[in-house]
C-alpha positions in Angstrom: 9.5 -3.3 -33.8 11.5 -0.3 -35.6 9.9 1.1 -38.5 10.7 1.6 -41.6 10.9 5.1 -42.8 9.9 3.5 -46.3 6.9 2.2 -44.5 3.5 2.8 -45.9 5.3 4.2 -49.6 5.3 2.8 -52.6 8.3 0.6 -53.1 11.2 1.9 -55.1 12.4 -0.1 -58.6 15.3 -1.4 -56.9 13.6 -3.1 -53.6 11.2 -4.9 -56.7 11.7 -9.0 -56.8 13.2 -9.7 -60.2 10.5 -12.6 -61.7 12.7 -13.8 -64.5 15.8 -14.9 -61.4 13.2 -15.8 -59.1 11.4 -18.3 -62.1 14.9 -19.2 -62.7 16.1 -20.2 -59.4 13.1 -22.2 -59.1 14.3 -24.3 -61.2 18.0 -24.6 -61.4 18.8 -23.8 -57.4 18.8 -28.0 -55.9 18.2 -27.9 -52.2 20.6 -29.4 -50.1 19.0 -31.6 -47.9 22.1 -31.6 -45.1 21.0 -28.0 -44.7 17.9 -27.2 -42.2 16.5 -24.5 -44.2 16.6 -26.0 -47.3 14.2 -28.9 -46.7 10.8 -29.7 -46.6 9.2 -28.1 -43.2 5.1 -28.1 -42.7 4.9 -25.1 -41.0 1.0 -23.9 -40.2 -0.1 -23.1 -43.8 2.1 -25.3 -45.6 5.5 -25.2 -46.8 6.9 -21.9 -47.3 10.2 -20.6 -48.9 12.1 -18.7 -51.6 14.0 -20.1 -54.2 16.6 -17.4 -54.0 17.1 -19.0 -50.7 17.0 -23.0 -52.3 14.1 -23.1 -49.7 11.0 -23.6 -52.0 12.2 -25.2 -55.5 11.7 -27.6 -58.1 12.6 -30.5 -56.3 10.6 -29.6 -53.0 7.3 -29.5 -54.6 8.4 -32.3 -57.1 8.7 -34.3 -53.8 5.7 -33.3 -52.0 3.6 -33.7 -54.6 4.5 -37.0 -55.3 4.2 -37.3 -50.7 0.9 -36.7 -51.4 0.2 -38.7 -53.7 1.9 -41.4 -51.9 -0.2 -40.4 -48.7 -3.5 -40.4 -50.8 -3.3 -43.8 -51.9 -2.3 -45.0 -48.3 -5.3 -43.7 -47.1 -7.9 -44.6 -49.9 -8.3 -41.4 -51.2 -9.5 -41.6 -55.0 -11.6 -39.0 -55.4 -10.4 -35.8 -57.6 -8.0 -33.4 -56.2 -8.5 -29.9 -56.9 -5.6 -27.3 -57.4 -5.4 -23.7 -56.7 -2.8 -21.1 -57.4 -2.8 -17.5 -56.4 -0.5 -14.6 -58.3 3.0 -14.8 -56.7 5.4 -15.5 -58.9 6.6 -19.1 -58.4 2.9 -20.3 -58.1 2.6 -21.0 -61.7 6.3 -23.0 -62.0 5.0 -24.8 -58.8 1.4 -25.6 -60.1 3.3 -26.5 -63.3 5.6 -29.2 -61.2 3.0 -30.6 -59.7 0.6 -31.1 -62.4 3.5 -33.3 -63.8 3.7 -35.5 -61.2 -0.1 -35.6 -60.2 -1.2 -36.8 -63.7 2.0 -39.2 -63.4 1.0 -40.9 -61.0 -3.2 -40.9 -62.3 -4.6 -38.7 -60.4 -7.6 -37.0 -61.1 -6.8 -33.8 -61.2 -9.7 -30.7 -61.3 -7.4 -27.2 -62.3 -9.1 -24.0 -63.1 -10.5 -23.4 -66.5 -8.7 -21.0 -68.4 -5.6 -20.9 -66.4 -8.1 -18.2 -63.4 -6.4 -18.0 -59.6 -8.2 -19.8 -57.4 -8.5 -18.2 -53.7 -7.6 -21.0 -50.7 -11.5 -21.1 -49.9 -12.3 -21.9 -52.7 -10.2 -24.9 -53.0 -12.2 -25.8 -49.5 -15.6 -25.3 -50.8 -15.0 -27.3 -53.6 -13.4 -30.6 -51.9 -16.8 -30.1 -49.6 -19.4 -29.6 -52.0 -17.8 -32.9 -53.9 -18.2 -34.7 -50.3 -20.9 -33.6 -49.5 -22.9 -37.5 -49.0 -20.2 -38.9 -49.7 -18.7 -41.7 -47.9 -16.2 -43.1 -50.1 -14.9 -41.5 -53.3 -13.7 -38.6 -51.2 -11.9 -35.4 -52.8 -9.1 -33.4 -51.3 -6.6 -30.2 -52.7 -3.5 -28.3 -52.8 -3.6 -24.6 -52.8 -0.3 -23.1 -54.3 0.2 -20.0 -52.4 2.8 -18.5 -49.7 -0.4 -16.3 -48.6 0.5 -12.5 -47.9 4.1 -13.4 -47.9 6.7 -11.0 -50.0 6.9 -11.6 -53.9 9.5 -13.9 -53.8 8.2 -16.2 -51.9 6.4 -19.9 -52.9 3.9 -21.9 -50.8 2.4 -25.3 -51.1 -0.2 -26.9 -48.9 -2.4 -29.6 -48.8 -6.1 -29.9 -47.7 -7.5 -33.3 -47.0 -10.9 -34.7 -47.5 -12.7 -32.6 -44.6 -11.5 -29.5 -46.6 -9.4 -27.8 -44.0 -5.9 -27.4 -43.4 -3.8 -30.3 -42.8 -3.5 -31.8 -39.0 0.0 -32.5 -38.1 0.3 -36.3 -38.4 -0.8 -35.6 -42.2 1.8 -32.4 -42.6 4.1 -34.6 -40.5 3.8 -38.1 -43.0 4.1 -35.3 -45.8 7.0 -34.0 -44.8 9.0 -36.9 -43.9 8.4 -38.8 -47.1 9.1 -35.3 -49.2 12.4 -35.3 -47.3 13.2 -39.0 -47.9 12.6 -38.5 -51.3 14.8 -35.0 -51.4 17.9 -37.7 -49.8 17.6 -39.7 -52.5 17.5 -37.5 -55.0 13.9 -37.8 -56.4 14.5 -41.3 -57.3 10.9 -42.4 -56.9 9.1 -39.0 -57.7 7.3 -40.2 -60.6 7.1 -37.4 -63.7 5.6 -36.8 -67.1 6.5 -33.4 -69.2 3.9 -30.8 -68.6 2.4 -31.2 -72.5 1.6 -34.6 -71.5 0.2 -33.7 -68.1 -2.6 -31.0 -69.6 -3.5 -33.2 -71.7 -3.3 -36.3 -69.6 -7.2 -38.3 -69.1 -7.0 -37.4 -65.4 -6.7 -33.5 -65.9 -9.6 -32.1 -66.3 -10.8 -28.1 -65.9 -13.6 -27.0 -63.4 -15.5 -23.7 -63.1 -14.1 -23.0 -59.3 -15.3 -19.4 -60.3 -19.0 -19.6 -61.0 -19.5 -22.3 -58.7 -18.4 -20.3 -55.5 -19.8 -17.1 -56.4 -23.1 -18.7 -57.1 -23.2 -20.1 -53.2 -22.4 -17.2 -51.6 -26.1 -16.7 -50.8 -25.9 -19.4 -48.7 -23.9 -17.0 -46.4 -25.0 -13.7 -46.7 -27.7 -11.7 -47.1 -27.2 -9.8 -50.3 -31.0 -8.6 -50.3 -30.6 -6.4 -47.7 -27.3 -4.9 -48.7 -29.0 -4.4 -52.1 -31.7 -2.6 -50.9 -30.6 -0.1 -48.6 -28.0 1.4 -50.7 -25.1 0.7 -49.9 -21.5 1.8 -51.5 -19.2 -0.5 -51.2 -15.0 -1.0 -52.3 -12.7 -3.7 -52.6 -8.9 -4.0 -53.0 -7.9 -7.3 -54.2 -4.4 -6.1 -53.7 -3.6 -8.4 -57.1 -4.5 -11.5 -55.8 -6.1 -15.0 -56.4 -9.8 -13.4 -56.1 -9.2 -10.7 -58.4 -11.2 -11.6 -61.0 -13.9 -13.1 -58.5 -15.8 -9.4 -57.4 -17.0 -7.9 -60.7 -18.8 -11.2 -60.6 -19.8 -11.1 -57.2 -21.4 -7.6 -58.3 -22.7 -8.4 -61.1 -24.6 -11.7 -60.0 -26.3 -10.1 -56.7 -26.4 -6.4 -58.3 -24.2 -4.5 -55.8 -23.0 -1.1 -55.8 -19.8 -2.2 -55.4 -16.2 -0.5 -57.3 -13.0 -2.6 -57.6 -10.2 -0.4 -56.7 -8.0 -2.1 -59.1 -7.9 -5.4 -60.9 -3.8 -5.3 -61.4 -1.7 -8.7 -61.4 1.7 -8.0 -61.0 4.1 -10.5 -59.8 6.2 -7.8 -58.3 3.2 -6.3 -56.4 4.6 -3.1 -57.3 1.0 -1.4 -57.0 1.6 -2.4 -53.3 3.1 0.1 -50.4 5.4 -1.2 -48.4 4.8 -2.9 -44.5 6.5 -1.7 -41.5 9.8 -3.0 -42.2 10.1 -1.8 -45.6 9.1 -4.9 -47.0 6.5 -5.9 -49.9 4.0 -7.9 -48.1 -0.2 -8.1 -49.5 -1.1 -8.2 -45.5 -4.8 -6.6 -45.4 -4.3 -6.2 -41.6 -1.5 -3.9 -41.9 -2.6 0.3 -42.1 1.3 0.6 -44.1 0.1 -1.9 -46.9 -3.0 -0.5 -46.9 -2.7 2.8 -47.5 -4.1 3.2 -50.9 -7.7 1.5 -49.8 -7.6 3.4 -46.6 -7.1 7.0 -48.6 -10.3 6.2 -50.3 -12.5 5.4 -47.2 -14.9 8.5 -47.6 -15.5 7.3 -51.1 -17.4 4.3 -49.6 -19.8 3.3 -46.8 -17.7 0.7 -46.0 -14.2 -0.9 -48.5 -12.5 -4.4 -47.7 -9.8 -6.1 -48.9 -8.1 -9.4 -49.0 -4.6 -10.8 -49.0 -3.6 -12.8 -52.0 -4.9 -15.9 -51.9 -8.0 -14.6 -50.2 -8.1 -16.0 -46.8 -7.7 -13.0 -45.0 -9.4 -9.5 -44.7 -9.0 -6.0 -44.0 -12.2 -3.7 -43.1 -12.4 -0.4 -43.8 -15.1 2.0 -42.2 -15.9 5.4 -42.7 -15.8 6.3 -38.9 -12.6 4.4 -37.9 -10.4 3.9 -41.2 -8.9 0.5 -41.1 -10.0 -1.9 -38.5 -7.8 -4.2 -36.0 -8.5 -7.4 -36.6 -9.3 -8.3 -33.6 -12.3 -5.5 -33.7 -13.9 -6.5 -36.7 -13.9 -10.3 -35.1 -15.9 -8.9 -31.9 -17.9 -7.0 -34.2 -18.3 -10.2 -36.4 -19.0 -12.9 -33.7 -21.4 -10.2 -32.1 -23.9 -10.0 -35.4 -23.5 -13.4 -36.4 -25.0 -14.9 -33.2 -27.9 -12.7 -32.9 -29.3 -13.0 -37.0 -28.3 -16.5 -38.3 -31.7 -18.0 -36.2 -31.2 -21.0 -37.5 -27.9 -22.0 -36.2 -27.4 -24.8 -33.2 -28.1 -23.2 -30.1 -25.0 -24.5 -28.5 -22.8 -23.8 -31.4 -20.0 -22.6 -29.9 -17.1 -19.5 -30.3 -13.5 -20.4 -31.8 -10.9 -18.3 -31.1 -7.4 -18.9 -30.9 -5.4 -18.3 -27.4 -3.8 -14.9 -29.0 -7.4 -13.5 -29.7 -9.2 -10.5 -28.1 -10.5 -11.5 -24.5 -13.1 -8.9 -26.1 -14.3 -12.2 -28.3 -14.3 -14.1 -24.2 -16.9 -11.0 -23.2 -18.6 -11.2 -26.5 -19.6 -15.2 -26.2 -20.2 -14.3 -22.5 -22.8 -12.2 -22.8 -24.3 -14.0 -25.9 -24.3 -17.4 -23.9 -22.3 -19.5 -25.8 -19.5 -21.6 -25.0 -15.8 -20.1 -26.0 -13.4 -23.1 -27.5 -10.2 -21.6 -27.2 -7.1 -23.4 -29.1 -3.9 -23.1 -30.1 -2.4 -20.6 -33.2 -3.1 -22.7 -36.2 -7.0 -22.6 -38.4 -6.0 -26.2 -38.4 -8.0 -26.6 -34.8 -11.4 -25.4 -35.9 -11.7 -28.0 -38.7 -13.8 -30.5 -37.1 -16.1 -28.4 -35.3 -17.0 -26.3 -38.0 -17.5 -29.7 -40.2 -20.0 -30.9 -38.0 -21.7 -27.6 -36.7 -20.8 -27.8 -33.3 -18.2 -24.3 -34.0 -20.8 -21.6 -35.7 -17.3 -19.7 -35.9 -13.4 -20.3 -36.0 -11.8 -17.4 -36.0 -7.5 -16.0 -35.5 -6.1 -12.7 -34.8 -4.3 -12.5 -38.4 -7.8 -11.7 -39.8 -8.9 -15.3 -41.0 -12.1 -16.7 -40.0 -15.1 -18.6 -41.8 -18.3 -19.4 -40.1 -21.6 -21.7 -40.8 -24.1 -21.4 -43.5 -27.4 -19.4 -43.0 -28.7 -23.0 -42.4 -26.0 -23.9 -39.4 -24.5 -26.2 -42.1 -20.5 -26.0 -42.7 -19.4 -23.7 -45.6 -15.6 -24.2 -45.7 -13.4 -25.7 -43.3 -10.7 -23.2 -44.2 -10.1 -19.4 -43.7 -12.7 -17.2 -46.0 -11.6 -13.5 -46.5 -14.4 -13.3 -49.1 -17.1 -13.9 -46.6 -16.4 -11.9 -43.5 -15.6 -9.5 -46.2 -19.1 -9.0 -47.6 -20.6 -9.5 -44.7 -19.1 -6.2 -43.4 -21.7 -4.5 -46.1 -24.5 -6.8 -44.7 -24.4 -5.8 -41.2 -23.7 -1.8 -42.1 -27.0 -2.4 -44.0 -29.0 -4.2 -41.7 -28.0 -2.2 -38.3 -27.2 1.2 -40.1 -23.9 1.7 -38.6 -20.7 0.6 -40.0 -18.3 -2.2 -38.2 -16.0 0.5 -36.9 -19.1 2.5 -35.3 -20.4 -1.2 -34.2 -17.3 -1.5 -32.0 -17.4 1.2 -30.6 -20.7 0.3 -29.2 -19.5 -2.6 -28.2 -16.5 -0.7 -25.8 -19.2 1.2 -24.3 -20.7 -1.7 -23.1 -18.0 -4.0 -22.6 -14.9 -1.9 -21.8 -12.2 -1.0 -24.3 -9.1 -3.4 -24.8 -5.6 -2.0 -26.1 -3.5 -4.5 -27.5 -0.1 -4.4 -28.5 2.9 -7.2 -29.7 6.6 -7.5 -29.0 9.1 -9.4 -30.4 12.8 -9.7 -29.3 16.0 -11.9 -30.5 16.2 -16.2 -29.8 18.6 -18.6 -30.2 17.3 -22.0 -31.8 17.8 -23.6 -28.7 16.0 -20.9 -26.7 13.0 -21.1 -28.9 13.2 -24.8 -28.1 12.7 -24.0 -24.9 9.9 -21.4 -25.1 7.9 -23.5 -26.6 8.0 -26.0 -23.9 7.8 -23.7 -21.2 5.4 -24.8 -18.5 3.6 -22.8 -16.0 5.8 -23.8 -12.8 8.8 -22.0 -14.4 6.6 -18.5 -14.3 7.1 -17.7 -10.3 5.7 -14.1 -10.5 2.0 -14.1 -9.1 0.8 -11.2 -9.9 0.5 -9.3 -14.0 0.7 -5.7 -13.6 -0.5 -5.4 -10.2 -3.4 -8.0 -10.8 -3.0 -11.5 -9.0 -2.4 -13.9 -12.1 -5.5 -15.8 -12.8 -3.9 -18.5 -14.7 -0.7 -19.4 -16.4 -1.3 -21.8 -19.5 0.9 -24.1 -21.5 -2.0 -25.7 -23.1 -5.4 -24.2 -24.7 -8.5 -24.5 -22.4 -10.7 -25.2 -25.6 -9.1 -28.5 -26.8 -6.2 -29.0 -24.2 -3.3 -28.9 -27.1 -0.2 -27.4 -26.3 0.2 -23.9 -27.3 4.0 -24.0 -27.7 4.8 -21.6 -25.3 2.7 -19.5 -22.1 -0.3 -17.6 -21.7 -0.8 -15.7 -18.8 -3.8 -14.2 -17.5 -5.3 -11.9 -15.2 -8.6 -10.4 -14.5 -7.9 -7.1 -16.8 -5.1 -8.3 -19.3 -2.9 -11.2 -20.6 -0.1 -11.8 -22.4 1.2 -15.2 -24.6 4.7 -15.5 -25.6 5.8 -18.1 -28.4 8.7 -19.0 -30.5 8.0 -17.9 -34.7 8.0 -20.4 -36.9 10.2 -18.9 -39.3 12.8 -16.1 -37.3 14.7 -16.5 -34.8 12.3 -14.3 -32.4 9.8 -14.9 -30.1 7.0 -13.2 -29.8 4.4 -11.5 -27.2 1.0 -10.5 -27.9 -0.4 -8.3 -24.7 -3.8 -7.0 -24.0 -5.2 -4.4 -21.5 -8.8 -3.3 -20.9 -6.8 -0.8 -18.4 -5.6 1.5 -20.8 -1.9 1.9 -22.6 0.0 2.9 -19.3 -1.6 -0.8 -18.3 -0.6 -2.6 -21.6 3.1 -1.2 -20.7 3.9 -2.6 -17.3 2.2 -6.3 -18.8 4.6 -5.8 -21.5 7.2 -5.1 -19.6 6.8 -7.7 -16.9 6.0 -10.1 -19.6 9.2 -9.9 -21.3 11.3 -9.8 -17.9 9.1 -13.4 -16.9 9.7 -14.9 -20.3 13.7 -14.2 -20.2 14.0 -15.5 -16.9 12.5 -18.6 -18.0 14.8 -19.1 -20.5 17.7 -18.3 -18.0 16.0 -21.2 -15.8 15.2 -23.5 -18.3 
């Protein structure tokens, strides 16, 4: 990947999303349903687009609203449905469409009082706390958000009554009817003006705020943290959690500083990623730079992406961590001081992951249930216990309760986030200084990730690659230990390869939203090693596609 020589630097006034044309777009740009890009497509969090672009509009959350409500009643679904937006720019137009439509079609609707952001776990706490005993009745959401995506992009997805992200026969029924109803122009999207909607019997306002803050000792251990001190930081990087921390510190008395409580739709506070782009990724060191410069300030700092499923650690002795580090590091606490988990709770990792998380659950005993990209596949084991942790290489993860019960079915950046500060506390070395310990024992991994051009049609056939089109076998001088086209944890198809050997691996699959395909590599060889896999894994995957 080339970067940007604007990488890492604040962004200049002309590379700033204008709101006022992006709001406006929003709502007088009409997707044309004839064309691919401009209709309604589920991806893995949700439809995504930008109204500059006629991909996220008016009329395409106007018609999956009204999906959803459609899918709801199909499926006996009558309990509230809670709604949370984060701070992009065309969440508020798009919470505004659908409240319209929601209270049209008498839906109870639970919004956040006083207009707050609601973070996407949040929204997944809420729908399980309501459930919680319940068998009928049930409650489900929509979280308005494109996550760390730039500032002119929208986002809209829908979490069903076990809290977590959609499966793909729900996104799939979603979809279909949204686009049915796009062909015929909205026909049958019913609608009432937004005055009506707020004040409409079905739309009510609930305290998402207080009520999530006031469970998070359920998860971690704020005693300790309080008592030995420690100094901790937080970036919200002006998203939906921004006005969730000062509350967090005041409620369990933590010596904690918020770097900045800005909301600006054009993220402007924000340096740009390594393409010179605006993007609130808490993963990345470019958009990161202003938390990282303050590091020595803190005994540990965190941030999150904006709608708060994600997040970035930041240690005194390594700076900003990889993600996949802090998830070793994460995994390794969690299963030696929450006692009263399931013994045979398992480790959920998705097939792009560390194999440092494979030597991790190794040496802790516990079964690894590996799965394809997509939080999606850790829903049901983390609702009934038998996952203590789900957990993807983008830096979203949630775990169990201190109890072993299920907290949120969806990514928490809030959680993993604190609990950075409780295990600095409790085993008086940061995360950073944790994995490190952790190398020593278990060898130290480099990772790396390619990406290169695709056709539509080659992407196509990545993802149906199979492992009798790879005929090399051997990975960098290693015999290959296995070539998979579908994840060992559930048996779902990955959409593309993985390829493994006994001291690296790489997986290639199509994006979702370029025309690239990606490889992520690893190496517990060193970077000369991480090289020739790259190297060999781009010359297997191109040969594929000439053979496919």
């Amino acid at each position: 990947m080339e970067i940007s020589p604007l990488a890492g630097k604040v962004a200049p006034a002309e590379l700033l999303v204008n709101v006022s044309s992006l709001v406006h777009a929003y709502y007088s740009n009409v997707p044309d349903p004839s064309i691919p890009a401009q209709r309604v497509a589920f991806g893995t969090s949700g439809h995504r687009g930008s109204s500059f672009e006629a991909s996220f509009n008016e009329w395409h959350v106007l018609a999956i609203s009204q999906a959803i409500c459609e899918y709801r009643a199909g499926q006996g679904i009558t309990g509230p449905l809670y709604v949370g937006i984060d701070t992009h720019a065309l969440s508020q137009p798009a919470f505004e469409s659908a409240l319209e439509v929601l209270a049209a079609n008498r839906v109870e609707t639970l919004i956040a009082a006083g207009g707050e952001y609601t973070p996407t776990p949040v929204i997944s706490h809420a729908i399980l706390g309501y459930n919680r005993s319940r068998t009928t009745g049930l409650a489900d959401g929509i979280v308005i958000t494109p996550s760390h995506n730039p500032p002119d992009n929208g986002g809209f997805k829908y979490n069903p009554p076990n809290g977590g992200p959609a499966s793909t026969d729900v996104t799939g029924w979603i979809q279909n009817r949204a686009n049915a109803l796009l062909d015929d122009g909205l026909k049958d999207v019913r609608r009432m003006s937004l005055a009506q909607a707020r004040k409409a019997a079905t739309t009510h306002d609930h305290d998402f705020l207080n009520n999530y803050v006031a469970d998070l000792a359920s998860m971690v251990d704020f005693d300790v943290i309080r008592n030995a001190g420690i100094r901790l930081g937080v970036d919200p990087l002006g998203g939906a959690g921004v006005h969730y921390w000062a509350l967090i510190a005041e409620r369990y008395k933590l010596d904690l500083t918020v770097v900045s409580e800005e909301v600006d739709p054009q993220f402007s506070f924000m340096t740009l990623d390594w393409d010179g782009k605006i993007r609130m990724d808490p993963s990345s060191s470019y958009a990161m730079r202003r938390l990282i410069g303050l590091k020595d300030k803190y005994d540990v700092a965190f941030a999150c992406d904006t709608d708060h499923d994600r997040h970035g650690i930041v240690t005194r002795s390594s700076g900003l961590m990889a993600p996949n580090h802090y998830l070793s590091v994460l995994i390794d606490y969690l299963f030696q001081h929450r006692p009263q988990w399931n013994t045979q709770a398992a480790i959920g990792k998705t097939v792009v992951s560390t194999s440092m998380i494979d030597r991790v659950a190794q040496r802790l005993g516990r079964t690894l249930f590996e799965v394809p990209v997509g939080f999606k596949w850790f829903v049901d084991g983390l609702f009934d216990g038998s996952l203590g942790f789900g957990g993807e290489e983008s830096a979203g993860a949630t775990f169990l309760r201190t109890d072993g019960t299920v907290w949120t079915t969806d990514k928490d950046g809030i959680v993993p986030a604190l609990l950075s500060a409780e295990i600095t506390a409790r085993c008086g070395r940061d995360p950073g200084e944790q994995y490190g310990a952790l190398t020593r024992e278990l060898g130290d991994v480099v990772a790396d990730r390619l990406e290169a051009p695709a056709t539509p049609k080659q992407k196509s056939m990545l993802a149906r690659l199979s492992p009798r089109q790879v005929e090399s076998t051997e990975l960098a001088g290693e015999n290959i230990d296995a070539v998979l086209d579908h994840a060992p944890g559930n048996g779902a198809a990955i959409g593309g390869i993985k390829v493994v050997a006994a001291s690296g691996w790489f997986a290639a699959r199509p994006s979702g939203t370029e025309d690239i395909y990606k490889i992520y590599a690893e190496s517990f060889k060193g970077e000369d090693h991480l090289r020739l896999i790259l190297q060999q894994a781009q010359k297997m995957v191109d040969d594929a596609l000439l053979r496919a």
